[in-house]
C-alpha positions in Angstrom: -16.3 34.3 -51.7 -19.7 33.3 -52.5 -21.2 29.8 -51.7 -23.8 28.0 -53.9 -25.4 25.3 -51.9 -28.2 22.9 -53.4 -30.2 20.5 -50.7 -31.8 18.2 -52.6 -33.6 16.3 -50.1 -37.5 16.1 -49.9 -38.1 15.7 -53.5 -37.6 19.2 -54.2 -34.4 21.4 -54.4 -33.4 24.1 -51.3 -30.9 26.5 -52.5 -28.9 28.9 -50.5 -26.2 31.2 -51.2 -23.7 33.0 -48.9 -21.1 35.8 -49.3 -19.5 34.4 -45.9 -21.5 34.9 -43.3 -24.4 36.8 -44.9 -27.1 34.8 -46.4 -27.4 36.3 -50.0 -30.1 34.3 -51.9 -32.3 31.5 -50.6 -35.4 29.5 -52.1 -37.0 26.5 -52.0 -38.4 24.9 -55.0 -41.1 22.1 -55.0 -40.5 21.5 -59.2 -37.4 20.0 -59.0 -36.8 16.4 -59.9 -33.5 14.8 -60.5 -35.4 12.7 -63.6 -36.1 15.7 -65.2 -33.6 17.5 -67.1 -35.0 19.8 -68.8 -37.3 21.1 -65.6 -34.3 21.0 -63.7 -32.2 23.3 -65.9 -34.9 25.9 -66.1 -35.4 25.7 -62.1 -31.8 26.7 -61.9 -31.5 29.0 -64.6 -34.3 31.2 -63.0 -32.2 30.5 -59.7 -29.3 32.1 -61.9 -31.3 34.9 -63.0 -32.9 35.7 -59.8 -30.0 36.0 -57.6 -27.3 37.2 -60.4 -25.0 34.9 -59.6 -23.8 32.5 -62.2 -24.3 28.8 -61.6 -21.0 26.9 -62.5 -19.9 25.5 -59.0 -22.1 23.8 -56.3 -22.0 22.2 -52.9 -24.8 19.4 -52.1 -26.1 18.2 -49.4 -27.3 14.2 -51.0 -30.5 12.7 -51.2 -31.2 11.0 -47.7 -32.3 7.9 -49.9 -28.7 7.7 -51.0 -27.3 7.6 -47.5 -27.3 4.3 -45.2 -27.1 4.6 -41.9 -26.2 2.4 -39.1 -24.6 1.7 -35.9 -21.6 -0.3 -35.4 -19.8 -0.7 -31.9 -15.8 -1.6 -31.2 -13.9 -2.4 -28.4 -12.3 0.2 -27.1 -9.1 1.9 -28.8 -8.5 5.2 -30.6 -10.5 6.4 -32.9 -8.0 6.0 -35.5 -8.0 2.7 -35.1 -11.5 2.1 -34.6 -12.4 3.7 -37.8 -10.2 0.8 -39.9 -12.2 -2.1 -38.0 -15.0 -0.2 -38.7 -14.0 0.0 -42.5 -12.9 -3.4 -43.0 -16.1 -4.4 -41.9 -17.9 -2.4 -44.2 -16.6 -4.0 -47.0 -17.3 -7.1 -45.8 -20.7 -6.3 -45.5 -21.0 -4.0 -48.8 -18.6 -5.8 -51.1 -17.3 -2.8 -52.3 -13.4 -2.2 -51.9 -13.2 1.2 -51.2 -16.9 2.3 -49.8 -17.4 6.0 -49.0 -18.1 6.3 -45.4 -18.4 9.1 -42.5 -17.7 7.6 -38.9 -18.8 9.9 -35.9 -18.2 8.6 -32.3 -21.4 8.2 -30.6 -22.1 8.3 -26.4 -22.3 4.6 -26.0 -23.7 4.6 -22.3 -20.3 2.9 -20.9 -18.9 -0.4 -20.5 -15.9 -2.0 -22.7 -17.4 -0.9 -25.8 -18.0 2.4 -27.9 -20.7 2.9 -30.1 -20.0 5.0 -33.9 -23.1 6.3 -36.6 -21.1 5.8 -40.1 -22.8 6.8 -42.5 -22.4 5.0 -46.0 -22.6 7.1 -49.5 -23.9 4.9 -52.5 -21.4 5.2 -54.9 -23.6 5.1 -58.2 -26.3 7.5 -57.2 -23.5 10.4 -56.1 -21.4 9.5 -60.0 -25.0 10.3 -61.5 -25.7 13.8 -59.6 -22.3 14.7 -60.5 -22.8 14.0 -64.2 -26.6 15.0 -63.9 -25.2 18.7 -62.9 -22.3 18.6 -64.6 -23.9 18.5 -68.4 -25.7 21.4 -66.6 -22.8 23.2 -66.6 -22.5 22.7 -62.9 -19.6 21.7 -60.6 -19.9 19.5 -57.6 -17.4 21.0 -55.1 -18.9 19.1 -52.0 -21.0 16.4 -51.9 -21.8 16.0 -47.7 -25.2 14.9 -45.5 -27.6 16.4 -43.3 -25.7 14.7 -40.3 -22.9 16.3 -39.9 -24.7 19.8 -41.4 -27.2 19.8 -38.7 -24.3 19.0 -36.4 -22.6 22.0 -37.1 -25.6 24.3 -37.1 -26.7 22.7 -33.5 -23.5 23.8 -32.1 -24.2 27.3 -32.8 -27.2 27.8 -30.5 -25.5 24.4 -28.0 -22.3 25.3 -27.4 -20.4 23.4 -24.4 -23.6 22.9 -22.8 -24.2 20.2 -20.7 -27.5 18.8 -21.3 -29.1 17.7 -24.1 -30.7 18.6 -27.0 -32.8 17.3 -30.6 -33.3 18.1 -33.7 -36.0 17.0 -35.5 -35.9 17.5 -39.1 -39.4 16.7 -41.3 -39.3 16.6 -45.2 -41.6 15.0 -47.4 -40.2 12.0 -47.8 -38.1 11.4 -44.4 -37.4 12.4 -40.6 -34.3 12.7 -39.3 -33.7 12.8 -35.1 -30.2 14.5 -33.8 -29.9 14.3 -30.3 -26.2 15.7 -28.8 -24.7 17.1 -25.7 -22.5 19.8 -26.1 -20.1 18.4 -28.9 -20.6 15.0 -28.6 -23.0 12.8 -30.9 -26.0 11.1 -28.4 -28.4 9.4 -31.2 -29.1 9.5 -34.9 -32.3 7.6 -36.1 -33.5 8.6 -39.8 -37.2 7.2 -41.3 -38.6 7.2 -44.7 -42.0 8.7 -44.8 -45.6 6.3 -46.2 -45.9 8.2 -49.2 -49.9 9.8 -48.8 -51.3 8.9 -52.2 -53.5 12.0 -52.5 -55.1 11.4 -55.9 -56.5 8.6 -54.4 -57.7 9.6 -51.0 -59.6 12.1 -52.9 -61.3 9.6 -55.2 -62.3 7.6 -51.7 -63.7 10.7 -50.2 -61.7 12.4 -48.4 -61.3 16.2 -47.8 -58.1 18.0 -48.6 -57.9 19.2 -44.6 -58.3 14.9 -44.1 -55.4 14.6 -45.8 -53.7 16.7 -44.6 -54.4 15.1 -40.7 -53.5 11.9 -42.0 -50.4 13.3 -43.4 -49.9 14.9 -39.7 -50.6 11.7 -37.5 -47.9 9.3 -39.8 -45.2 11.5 -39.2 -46.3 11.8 -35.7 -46.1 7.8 -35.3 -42.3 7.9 -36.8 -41.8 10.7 -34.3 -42.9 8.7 -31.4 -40.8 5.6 -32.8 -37.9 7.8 -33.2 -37.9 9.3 -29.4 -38.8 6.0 -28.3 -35.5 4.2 -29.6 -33.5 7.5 -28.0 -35.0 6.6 -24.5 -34.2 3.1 -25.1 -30.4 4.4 -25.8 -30.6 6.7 -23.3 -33.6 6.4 -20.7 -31.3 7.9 -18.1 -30.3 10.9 -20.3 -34.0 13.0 -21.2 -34.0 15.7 -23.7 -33.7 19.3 -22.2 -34.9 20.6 -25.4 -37.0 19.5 -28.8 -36.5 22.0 -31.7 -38.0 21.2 -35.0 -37.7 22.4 -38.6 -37.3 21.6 -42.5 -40.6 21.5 -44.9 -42.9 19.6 -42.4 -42.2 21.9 -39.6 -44.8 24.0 -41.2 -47.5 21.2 -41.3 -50.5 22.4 -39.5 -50.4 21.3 -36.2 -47.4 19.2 -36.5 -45.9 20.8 -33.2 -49.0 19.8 -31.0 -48.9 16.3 -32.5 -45.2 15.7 -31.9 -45.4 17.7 -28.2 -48.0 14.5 -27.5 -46.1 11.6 -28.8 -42.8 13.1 -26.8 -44.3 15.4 -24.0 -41.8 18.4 -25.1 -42.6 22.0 -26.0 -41.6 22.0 -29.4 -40.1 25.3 -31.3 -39.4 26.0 -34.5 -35.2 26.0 -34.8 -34.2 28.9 -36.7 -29.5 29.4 -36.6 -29.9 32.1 -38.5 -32.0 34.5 -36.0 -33.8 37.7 -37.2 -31.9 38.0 -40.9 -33.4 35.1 -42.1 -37.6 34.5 -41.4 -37.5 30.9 -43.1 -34.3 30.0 -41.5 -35.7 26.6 -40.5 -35.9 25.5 -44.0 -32.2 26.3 -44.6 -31.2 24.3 -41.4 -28.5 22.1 -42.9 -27.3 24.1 -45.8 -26.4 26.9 -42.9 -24.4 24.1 -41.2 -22.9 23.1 -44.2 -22.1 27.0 -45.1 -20.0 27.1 -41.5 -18.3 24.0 -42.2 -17.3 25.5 -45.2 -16.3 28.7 -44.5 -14.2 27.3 -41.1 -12.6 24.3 -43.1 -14.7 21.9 -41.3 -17.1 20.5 -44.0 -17.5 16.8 -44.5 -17.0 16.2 -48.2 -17.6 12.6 -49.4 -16.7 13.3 -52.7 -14.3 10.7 -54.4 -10.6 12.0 -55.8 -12.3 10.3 -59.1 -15.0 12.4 -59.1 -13.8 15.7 -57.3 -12.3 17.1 -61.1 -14.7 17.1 -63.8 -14.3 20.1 -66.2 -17.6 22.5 -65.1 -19.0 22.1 -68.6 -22.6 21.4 -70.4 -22.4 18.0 -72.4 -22.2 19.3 -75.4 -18.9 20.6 -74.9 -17.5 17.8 -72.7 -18.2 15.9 -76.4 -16.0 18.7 -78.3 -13.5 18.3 -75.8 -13.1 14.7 -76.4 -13.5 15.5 -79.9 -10.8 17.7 -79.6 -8.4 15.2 -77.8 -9.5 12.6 -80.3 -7.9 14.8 -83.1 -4.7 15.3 -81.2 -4.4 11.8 -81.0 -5.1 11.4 -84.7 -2.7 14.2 -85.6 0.1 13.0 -83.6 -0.2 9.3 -85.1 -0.4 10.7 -88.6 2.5 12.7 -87.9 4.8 9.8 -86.5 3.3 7.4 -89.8 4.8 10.3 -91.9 7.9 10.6 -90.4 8.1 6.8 -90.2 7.7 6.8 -94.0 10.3 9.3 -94.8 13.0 7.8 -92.6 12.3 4.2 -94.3 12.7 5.8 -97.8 15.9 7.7 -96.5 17.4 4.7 -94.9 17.0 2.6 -98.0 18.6 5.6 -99.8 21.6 5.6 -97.5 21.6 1.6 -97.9 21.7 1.8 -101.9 24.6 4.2 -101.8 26.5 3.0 -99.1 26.2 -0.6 -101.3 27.7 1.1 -103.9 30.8 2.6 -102.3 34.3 0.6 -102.5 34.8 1.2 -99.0 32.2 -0.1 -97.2 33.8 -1.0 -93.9 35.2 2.4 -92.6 33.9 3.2 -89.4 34.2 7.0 -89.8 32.3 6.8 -93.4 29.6 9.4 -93.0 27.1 7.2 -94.8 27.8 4.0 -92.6 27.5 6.5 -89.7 24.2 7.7 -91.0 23.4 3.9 -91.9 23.7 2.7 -88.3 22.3 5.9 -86.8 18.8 4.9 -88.6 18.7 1.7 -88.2 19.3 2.3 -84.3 16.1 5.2 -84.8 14.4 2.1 -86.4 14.5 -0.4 -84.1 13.8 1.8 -81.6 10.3 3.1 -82.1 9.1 5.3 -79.2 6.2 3.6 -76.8 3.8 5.7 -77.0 1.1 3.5 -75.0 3.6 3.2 -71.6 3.9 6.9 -72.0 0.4 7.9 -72.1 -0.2 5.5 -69.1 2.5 7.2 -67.4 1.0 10.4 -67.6 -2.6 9.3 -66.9 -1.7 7.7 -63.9 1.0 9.9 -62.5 -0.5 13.9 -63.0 -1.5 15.0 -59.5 -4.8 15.2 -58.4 -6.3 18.9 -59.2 -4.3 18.9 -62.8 -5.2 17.5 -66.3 -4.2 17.4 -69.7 -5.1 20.2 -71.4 -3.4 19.3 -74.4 -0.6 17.2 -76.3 2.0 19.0 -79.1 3.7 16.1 -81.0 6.6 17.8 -83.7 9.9 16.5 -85.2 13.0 18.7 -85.5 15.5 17.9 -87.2 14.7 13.7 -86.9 14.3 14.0 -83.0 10.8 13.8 -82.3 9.9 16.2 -79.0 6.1 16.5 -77.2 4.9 19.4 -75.3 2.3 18.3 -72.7 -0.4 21.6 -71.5 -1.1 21.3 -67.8 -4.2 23.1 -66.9 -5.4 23.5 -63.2 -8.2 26.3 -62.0 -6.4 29.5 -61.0 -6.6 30.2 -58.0 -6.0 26.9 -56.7 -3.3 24.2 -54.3 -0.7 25.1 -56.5 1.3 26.3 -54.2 -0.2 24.5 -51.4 0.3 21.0 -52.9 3.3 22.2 -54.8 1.9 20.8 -57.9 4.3 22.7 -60.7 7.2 21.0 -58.8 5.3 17.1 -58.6 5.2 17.7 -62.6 8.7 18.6 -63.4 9.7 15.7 -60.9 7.0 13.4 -62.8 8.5 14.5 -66.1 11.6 13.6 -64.6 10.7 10.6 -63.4 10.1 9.0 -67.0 13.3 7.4 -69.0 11.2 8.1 -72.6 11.1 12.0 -71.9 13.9 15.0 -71.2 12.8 18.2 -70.8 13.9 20.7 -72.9 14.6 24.3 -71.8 12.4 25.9 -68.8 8.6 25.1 -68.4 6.2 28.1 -69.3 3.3 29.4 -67.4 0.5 31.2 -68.2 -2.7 32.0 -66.9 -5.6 32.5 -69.5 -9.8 33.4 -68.7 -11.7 36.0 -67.1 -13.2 36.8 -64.0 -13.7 34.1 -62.1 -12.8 31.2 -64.5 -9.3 31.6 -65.1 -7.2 28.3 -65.6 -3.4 28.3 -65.1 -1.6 26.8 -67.8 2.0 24.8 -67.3 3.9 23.5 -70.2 6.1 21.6 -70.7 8.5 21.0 -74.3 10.5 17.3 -73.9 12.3 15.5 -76.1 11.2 11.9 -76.9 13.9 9.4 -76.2 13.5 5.8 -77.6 13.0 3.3 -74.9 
């Protein structure tokens, strides 16, 4: 199964793709800006092109300007436990009810308390990357952080080992310090960048190579700051081991800078070995690719925001389009039918008038006259319905379409479940949530036995469930 995974840190876009373990296609592209459309679709249809895969799914690893980070410190208790103190205080502190965080337990140095990194996604920013690659025809699958990535791809070359080790990871806008030992989380710090204003160092005089130092030396300050705040954490815990990598591991002479602000010999950190020569550009993405492949991803993606149809915005507009004239069919439909009962109940009320016998029970127009009048006064609610349906079809499943006929005066709806195919169906036993769901409503009964289909090709192929019901009044 092949992986599409987009970092989109550093102002630019890294992309890699995996067939499992092997590393299939990899670039990284400097044109690539999230305000930029148009740009951005050509970047990624030439990604298409390149690596002949086709583009409709993706797995991200967020902006770090989109991630806050902090530390936050319990008493001790299970994690479990520790993780809804942790929460409540979060929304104390963010206002928001449900805020999208990651907790990792954190060495704390001892003592009655324990020290966790959470890490808090902004909810706004991730709904506009989802739409922003969505009306590029693109799927978010996984939307997860370099933390936990680099985590993962530490643990390849750390293993169980007891002492510890760092990674420094440089892009162009932030540094990110990950110090562990063996599986456990020692220190976390991540700093935005001084942006160098090159234009204008130029117009004062300065050389390209100038620059460039300057460029050098301010990351090299944020380095220093960085190891300085894991001695202060940990002064009786020293590194064993300083790798580096990402886009300003390739900075000329950043390893002899950062060697003098930390005293470590400093190495390049490439998980991948020999197959891959840029490896340490690819960093997180490969930790996010094991993660992925083993189950173990972190995935901060909402429910609310995991199932958006993988379409360009055109047709996201003709499928509402589409919906919107299902609804305008069915109403029409139930205005007609309205019509021609009223004019046949008046009919039957004329007639019936004009009989001698008016108050026999088994006269077959009184029978018809009361059997109307009960249709009449019962008009289905169609609004409660709806509702019901929005708010009760399990998660991975939507409406595909609504069927609205009348046979024989009973008015019945067939409802078209879609859901990708493969998918949890099985897993989640979503077929059998429906029927109980369908069930479950007093204004629906099912008739007959549900049908399923399974329609596409290749790799987009959507399983279909429907489901005929009569509509009872309520």
């Amino acid at each position: 199964m092949k992986n599409i995974l987009f970092d989109l840190r550093g102002q630019g876009l890294n992309v890699l793709i995996t067939d499992g373990k092997t590393v299939q296609y990899r670039k990284s592209c400097e044109r690539f800006s999230l305000q930029d459309k148009a740009l951005a679709g050509k970047v990624l249809a030439d990604i298409g092109s390149e690596s002949g895969v086709k583009l409709d799914k993706a797995h991200l690893i967020l902006p770090a300007e989109d991630v806050a980070v902090s530390i936050q410190r319990t008493p001790l208790m299970s994690g479990a436990d520790a993780e809804k103190v942790i929460r409540r205080r979060m929304v104390k502190e963010t206002g928001d009810a449900s805020p999208i965080l990651g907790v990792y337990p954190a060495v704390s140095g001892g003592g009655d308390r324990q020290a966790f990194i959470v890490e808090t996604v902004k909810r706004d920013p991730l709904s506009s990357l989802v739409g922003f690659f969505g009306d590029l025809g693109i799927r978010i699958q996984t939307a997860s952080t370099a933390l936990p990535s680099n985590l993962k791809a530490l643990h390849q070359i750390q293993g169980e080992a007891l002492h510890a080790i760092a990674l420094l990871e440089i892009t162009k806008d932030y540094i990110e310090l990950t110090a562990l030992m063996g599986a456990q989380v020692l220190f976390y710090h991540k700093m935005s960048i001084p942006p160098v204003d090159r234009e204008k160092e130029l117009e004062e005089g300065k050389t390209p190579e100038r620059i460039a130092k300057l460029q050098v030396y301010r990351t090299a300050e944020l380095v220093y700051t960085a190891h300085a705040a894991y001695q202060h954490d940990h002064p009786d815990t020293p590194l064993a081991k300083l790798w580096i990598a990402g886009s300003g591991s390739t900075l000329s002479g950043i390893s002899d800078v950062v060697k003098e602000s930390t005293g470590f010999d400093v190495s390049q950190l490439n998980t991948f070995g020999e197959s891959v020569e840029d490896g340490y550009l690819y960093t997180a993405l490969h930790g996010l690719a094991l993660g992925l492949l083993d189950g173990t991803a972190v995935n901060y993606l909402p429910r609310d925001l995991s199932w958006q149809l993988p379409l360009g915005k055109t047709a996201r507009m003709a499928t509402a389009g589409a919906i919107g004239l299902v609804l305008i069919v069915t109403a029409f439909a139930m205005e007609t039918q309205y019509g021609r009962t009223k004019a046949l109940l008046e009919t039957r009320l004329r007639e019936s008038t004009a009989r001698e016998q008016p108050g026999k029970g088994t006269d077959p127009y009184l029978r018809n006259r009361q059997y109307l009048t009960r249709l009449m006064s019962s008009q289905t609610a169609w609004y409660p319905m709806l509702g019901y349906l929005a708010e009760k079809t399990p998660d991975g499943v939507y409406i595909g379409g609504l069927t609205f006929q009348v046979r024989q005066e009973i008015p019945s709806l067939e409802i078209d479940f879609v859901t990708p195919y493969p998918s949890q169906v099985g897993t989640n036993k979503l077929l059998t949530r429906i029927i109980a769901m369908i069930d479950g409503f007093s204004g629906l009964r099912r008739r007959g036995e549900p049908s399923i289909s399974i329609i596409g090709q290749g790799g987009d192929k959507l399983l279909h469930f429907k489901v005929a019901c009569e509509v009872t009044p309520l």
